[in-house]
C-alpha positions in Angstrom: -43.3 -47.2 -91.9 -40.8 -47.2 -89.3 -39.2 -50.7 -90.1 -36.5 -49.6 -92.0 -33.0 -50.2 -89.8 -31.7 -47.2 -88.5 -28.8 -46.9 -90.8 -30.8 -46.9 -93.8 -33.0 -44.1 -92.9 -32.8 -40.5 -95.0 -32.2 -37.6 -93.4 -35.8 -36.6 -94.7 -37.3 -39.6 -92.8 -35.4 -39.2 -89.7 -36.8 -35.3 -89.9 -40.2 -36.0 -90.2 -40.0 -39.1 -87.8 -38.7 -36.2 -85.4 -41.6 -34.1 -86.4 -43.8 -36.7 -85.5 -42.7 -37.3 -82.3 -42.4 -34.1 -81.3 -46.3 -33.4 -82.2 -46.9 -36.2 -80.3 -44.8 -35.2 -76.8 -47.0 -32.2 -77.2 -50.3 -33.6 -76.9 -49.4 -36.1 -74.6 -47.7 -32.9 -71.7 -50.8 -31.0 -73.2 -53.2 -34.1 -72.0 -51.3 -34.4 -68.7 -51.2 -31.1 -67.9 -55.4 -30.9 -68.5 -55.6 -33.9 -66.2 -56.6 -35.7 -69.1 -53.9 -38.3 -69.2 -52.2 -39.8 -66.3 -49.2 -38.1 -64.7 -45.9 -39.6 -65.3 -42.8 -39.7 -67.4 -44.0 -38.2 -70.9 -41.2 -39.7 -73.1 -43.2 -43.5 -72.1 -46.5 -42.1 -72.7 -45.4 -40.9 -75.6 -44.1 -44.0 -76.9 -47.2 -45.9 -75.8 -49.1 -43.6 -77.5 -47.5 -43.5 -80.9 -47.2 -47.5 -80.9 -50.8 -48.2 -80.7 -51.1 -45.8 -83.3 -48.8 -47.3 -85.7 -49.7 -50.8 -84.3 -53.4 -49.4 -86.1 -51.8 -48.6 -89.5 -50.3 -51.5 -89.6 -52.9 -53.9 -89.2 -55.2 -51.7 -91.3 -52.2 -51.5 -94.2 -51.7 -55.1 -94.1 -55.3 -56.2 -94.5 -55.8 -58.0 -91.4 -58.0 -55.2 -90.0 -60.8 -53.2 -92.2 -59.7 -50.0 -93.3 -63.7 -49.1 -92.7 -62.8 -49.8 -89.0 -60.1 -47.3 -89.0 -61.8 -44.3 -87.5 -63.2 -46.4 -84.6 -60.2 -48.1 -83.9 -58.0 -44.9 -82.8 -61.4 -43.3 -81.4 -61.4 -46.6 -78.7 -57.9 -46.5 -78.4 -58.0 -42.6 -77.4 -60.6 -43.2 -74.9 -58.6 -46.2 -73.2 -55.1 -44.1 -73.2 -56.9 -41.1 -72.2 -59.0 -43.0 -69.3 -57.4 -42.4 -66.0 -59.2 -44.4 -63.8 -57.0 -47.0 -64.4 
């Protein structure tokens, strides 16, 4: 999804590629703040975060992962980014 090289991008994709990341800076100050992620720099969470999620799609879009598995795979990977005894 995010591939493409930089240069080729739309403005459209670049947009909602903001959008994205934006959502996604929210829950992650949202989750520290609650004490339900670990404190730190945001901007790395956040990065962690959304790679493991796309890291997901893309193994469920290729085919090397079931897309039946889907719902379970982002439910375990929640519970290990959001486990803070670590």
């Amino acid at each position: 999804m995010y591939t493409a090289k930089r240069g080729e991008q739309s403005a459209a994709l670049r947009e909602a590629f903001g959008r994205v990341f934006a959502a996604v800076d929210g829950l992650v100050r949202h989750g520290q703040q609650a004490g339900k992620l670990q404190p730190g720099d945001p901007e790395r969470a956040r990065v962690l975060l959304f790679a493991t999620m796309q890291g997901i799609a893309a193994l469920v879009t290729s085919g090397a992962v079931d897309a039946e598995q889907i719902d379970q795979l982002i439910a375990d990977a929640v519970a290990l980014f959001t486990d803070s005894s670590h």
